[in-house]
N, CA, C and O atoms as a DFTB+ gen file, in Angstrom:
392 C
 N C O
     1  1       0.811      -1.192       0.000
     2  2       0.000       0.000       0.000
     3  2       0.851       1.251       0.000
     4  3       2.082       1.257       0.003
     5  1      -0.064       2.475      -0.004
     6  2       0.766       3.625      -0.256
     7  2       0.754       4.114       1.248
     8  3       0.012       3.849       2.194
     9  1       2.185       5.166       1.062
    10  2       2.206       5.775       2.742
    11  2       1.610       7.234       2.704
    12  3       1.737       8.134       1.874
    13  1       0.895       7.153       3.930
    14  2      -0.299       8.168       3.787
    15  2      -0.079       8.622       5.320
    16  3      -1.090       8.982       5.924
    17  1       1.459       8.638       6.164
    18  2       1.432       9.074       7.198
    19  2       2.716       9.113       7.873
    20  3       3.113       7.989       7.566
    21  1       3.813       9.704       8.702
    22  2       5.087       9.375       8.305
    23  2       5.041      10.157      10.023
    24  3       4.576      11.212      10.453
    25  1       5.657       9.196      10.535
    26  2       6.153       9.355      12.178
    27  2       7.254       8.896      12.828
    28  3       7.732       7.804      13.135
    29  1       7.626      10.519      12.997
    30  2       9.291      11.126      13.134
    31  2       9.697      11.561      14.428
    32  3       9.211      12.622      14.820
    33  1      10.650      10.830      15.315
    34  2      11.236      11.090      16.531
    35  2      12.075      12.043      16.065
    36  3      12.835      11.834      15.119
    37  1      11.991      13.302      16.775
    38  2      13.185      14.290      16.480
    39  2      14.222      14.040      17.139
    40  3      15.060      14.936      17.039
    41  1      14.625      12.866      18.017
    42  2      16.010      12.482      18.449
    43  2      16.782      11.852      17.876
    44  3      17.962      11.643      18.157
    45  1      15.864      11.312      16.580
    46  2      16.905      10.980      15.422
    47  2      17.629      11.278      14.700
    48  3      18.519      10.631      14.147
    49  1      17.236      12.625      14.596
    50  2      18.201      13.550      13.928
    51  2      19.618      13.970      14.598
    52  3      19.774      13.968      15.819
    53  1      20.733      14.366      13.591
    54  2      21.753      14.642      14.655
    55  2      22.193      15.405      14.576
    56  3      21.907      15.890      13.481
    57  1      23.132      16.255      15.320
    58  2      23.989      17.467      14.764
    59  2      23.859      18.576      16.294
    60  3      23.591      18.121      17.406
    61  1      24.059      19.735      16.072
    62  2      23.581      21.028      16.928
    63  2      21.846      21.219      16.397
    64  3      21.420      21.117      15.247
    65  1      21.260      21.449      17.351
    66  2      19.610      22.275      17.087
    67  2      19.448      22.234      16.013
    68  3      18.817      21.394      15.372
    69  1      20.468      23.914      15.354
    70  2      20.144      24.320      13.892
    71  2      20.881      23.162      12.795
    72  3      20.979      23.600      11.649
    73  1      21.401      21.764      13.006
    74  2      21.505      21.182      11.879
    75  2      20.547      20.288      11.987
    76  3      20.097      19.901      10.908
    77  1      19.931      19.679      13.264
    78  2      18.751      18.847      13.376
    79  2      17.544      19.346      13.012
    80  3      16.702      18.591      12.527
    81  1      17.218      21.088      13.251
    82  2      16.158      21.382      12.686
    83  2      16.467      20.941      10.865
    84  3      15.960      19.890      10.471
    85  1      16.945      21.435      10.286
    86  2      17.558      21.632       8.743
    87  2      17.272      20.409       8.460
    88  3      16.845      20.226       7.320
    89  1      17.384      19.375       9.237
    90  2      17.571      17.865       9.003
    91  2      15.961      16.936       8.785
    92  3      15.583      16.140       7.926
    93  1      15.261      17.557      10.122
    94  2      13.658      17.663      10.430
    95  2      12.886      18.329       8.957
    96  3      12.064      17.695       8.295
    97  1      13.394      19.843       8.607
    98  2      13.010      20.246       7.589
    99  2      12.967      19.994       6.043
   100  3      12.337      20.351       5.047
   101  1      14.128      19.075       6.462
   102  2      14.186      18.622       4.627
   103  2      12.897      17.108       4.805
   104  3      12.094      16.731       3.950
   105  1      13.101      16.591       6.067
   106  2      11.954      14.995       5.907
   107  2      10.482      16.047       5.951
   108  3       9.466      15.519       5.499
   109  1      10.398      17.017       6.304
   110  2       9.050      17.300       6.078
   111  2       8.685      18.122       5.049
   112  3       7.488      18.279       4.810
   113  1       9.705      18.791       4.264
   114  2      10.038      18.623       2.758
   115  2       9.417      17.996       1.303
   116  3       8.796      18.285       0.280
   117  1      10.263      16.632       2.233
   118  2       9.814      15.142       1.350
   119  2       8.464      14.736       1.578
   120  3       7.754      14.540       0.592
   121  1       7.906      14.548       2.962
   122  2       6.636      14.203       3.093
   123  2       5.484      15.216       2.442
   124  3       4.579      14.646       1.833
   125  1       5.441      16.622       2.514
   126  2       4.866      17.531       1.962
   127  2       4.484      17.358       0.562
   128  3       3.399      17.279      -0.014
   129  1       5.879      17.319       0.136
   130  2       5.982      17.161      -1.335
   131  2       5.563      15.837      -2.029
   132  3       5.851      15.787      -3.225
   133  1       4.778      14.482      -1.365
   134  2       4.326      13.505      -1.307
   135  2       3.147      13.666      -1.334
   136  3       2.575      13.009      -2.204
   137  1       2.343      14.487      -0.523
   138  2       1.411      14.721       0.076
   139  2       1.135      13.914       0.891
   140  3       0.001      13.445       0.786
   141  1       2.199      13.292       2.276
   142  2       1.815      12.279       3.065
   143  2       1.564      13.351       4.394
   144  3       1.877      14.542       4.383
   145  1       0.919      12.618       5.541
   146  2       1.062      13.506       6.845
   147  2       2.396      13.652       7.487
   148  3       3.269      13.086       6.830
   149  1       2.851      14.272       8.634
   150  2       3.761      13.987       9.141
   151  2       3.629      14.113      10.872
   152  3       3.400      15.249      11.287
   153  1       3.715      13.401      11.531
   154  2       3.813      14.048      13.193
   155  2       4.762      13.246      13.657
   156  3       5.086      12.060      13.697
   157  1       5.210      14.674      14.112
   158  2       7.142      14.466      14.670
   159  2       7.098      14.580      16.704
   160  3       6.823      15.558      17.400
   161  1       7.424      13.397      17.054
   162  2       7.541      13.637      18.628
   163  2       8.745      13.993      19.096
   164  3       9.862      13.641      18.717
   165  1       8.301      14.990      20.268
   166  2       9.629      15.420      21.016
   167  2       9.472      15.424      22.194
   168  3       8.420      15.701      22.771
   169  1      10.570      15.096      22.723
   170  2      10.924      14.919      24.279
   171  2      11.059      16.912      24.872
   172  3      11.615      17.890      24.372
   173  1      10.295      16.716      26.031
   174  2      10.296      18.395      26.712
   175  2      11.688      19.169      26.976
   176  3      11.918      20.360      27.188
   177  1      12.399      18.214      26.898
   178  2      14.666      18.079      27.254
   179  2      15.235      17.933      26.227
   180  3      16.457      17.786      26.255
   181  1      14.337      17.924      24.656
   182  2      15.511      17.889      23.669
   183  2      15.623      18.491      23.444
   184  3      14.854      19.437      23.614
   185  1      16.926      18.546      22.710
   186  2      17.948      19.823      22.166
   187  2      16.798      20.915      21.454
   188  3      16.929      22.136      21.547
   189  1      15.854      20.366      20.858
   190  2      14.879      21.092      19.345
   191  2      13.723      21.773      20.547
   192  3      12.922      21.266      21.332
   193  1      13.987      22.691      20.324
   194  2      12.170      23.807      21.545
   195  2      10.852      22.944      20.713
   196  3      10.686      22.388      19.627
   197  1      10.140      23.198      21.841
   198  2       8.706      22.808      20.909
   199  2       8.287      24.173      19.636
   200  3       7.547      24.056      18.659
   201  1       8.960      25.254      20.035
   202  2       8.646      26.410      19.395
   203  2       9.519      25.967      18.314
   204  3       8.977      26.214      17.236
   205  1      10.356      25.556      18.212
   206  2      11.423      25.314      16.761
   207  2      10.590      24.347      16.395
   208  3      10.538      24.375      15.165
   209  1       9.888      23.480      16.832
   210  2       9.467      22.100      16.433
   211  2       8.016      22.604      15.625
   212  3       7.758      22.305      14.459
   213  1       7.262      23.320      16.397
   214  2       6.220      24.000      15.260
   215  2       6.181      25.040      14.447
   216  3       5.231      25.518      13.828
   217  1       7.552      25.423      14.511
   218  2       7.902      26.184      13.115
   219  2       8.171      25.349      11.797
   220  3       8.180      25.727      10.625
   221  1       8.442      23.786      12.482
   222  2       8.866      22.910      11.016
   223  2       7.681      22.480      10.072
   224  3       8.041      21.851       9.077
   225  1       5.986      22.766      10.244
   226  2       5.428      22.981       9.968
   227  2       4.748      21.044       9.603
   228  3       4.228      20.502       8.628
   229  1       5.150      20.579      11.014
   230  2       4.513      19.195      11.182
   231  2       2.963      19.588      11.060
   232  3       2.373      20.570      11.510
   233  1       2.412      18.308      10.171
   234  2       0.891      18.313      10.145
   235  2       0.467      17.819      11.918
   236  3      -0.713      17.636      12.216
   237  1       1.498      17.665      12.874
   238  2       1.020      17.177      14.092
   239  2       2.309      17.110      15.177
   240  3       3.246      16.345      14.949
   241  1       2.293      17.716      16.024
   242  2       3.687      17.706      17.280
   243  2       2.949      16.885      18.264
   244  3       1.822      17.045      18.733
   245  1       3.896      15.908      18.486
   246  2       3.438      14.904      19.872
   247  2       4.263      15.005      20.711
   248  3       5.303      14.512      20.273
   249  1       4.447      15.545      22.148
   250  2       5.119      16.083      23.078
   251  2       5.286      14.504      23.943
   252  3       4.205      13.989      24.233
   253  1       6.191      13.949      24.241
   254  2       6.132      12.735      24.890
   255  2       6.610      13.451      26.116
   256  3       7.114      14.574      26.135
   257  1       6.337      12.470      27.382
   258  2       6.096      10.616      27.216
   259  2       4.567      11.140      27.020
   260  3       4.063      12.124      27.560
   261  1       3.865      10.096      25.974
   262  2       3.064       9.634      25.942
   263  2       1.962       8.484      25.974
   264  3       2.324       7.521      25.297
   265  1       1.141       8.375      26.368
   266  2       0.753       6.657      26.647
   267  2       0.569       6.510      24.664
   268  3       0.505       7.336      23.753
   269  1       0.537       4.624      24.765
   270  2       0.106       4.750      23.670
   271  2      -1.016       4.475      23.035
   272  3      -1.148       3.997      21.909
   273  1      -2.166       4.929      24.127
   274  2      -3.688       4.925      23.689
   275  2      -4.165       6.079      23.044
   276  3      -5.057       6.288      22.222
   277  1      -2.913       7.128      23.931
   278  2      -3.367       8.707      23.716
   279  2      -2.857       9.140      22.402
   280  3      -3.209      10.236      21.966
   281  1      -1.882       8.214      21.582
   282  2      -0.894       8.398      20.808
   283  2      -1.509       7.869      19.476
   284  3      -1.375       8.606      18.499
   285  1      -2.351       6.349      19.264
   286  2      -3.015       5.824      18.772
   287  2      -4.301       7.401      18.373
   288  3      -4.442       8.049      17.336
   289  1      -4.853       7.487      19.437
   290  2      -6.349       8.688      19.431
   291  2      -5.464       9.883      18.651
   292  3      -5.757       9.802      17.458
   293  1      -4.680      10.753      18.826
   294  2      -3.974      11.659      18.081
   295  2      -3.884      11.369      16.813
   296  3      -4.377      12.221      16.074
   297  1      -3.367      10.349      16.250
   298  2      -3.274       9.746      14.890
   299  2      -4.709       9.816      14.109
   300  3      -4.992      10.423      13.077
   301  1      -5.439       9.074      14.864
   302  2      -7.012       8.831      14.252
   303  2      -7.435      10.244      14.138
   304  3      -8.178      10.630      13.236
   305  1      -6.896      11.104      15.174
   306  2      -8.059      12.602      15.269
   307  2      -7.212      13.075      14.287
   308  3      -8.020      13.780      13.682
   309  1      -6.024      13.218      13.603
   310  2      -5.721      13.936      12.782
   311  2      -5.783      13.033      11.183
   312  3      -5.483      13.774      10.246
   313  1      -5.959      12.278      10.967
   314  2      -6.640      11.406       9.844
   315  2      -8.569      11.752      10.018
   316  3      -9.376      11.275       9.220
   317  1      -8.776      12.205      10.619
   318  2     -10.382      11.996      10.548
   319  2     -10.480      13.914      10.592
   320  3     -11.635      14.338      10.609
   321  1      -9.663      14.691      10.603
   322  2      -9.728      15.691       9.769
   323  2      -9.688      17.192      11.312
   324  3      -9.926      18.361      11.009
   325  1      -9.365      16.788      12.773
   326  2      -9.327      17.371      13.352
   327  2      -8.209      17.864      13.807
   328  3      -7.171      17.399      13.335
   329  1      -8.111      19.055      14.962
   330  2      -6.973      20.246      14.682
   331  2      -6.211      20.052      15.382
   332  3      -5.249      20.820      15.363
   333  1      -6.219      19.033      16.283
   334  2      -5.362      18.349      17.473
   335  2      -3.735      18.320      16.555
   336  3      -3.123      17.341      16.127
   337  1      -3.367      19.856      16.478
   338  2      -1.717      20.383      16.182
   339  2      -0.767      19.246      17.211
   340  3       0.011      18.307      17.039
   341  1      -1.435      20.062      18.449
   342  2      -0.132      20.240      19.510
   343  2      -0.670      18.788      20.611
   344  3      -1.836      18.812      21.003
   345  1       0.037      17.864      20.943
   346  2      -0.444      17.195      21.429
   347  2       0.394      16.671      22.642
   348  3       1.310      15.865      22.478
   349  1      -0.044      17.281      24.157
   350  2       0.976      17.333      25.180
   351  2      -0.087      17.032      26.307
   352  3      -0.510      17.939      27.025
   353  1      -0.359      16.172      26.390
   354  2      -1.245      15.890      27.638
   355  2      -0.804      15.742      28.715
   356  3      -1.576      15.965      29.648
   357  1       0.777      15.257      29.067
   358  2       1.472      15.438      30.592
   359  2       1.723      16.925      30.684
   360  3       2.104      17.429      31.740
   361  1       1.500      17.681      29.508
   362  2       2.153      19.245      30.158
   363  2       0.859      20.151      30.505
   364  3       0.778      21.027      31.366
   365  1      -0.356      19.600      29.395
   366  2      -1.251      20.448      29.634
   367  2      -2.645      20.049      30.101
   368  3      -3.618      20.803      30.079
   369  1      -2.643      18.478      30.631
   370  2      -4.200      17.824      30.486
   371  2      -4.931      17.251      29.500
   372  3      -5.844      16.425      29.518
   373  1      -4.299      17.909      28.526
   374  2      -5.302      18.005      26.976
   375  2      -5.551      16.288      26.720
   376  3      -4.567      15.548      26.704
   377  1      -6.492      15.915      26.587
   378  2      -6.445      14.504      25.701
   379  2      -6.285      14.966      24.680
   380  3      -6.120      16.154      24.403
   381  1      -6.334      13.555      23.620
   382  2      -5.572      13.681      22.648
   383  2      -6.667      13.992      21.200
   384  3      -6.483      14.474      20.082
   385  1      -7.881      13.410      21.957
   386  2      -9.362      13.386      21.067
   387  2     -10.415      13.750      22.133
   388  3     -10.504      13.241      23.250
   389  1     -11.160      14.665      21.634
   390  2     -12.474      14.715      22.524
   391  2     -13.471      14.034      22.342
   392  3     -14.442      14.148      23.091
């Protein structure tokens, strides 16, 4: 089948910040230019801000740790066409789907 969704740990990337962002930016680049989704998770302690992280213009930021029921529901709510961007439920309460 075709890929219709592409999920990216930003600790994979390597370098300083500004070469991991650059690095983040070219895979969401590629996915864009696919027309696939993309939601990239980040740890609250990595090198990349969440503010750098939603400047890379992910169709979805998943702020870990996350369970993976809440992680599963994020996926579905942003395939079923809802705005659930930012998705940080240990920082802010938020579930992940209402």
């Amino acid at each position: 089948g075709s890929v219709d969704h592409l999920v990216v740990d930003a600790a994979v990337a390597i370098g300083d910040p500004a070469e991991r962002i650059a690095r983040l930016r070219e895979v969401r680049g590629a996915a864009a230019g696919a027309n696939v989704l993309m939601t990239l998770l980040l740890a609250v302690d990595d090198a990349i801000t969440i503010a750098d992280a939603l400047q890379l213009g992910a169709s979805q930021l998943v702020v870990k740790p996350i369970a993976a029921v809440e992680l599963v529901e994020a996926l579905r709510d942003l395939h079923a066409g809802g705005a659930m961007v930012l998705v940080a439920p240990h920082l802010t309460g938020m579930r992940a789907a209402a």
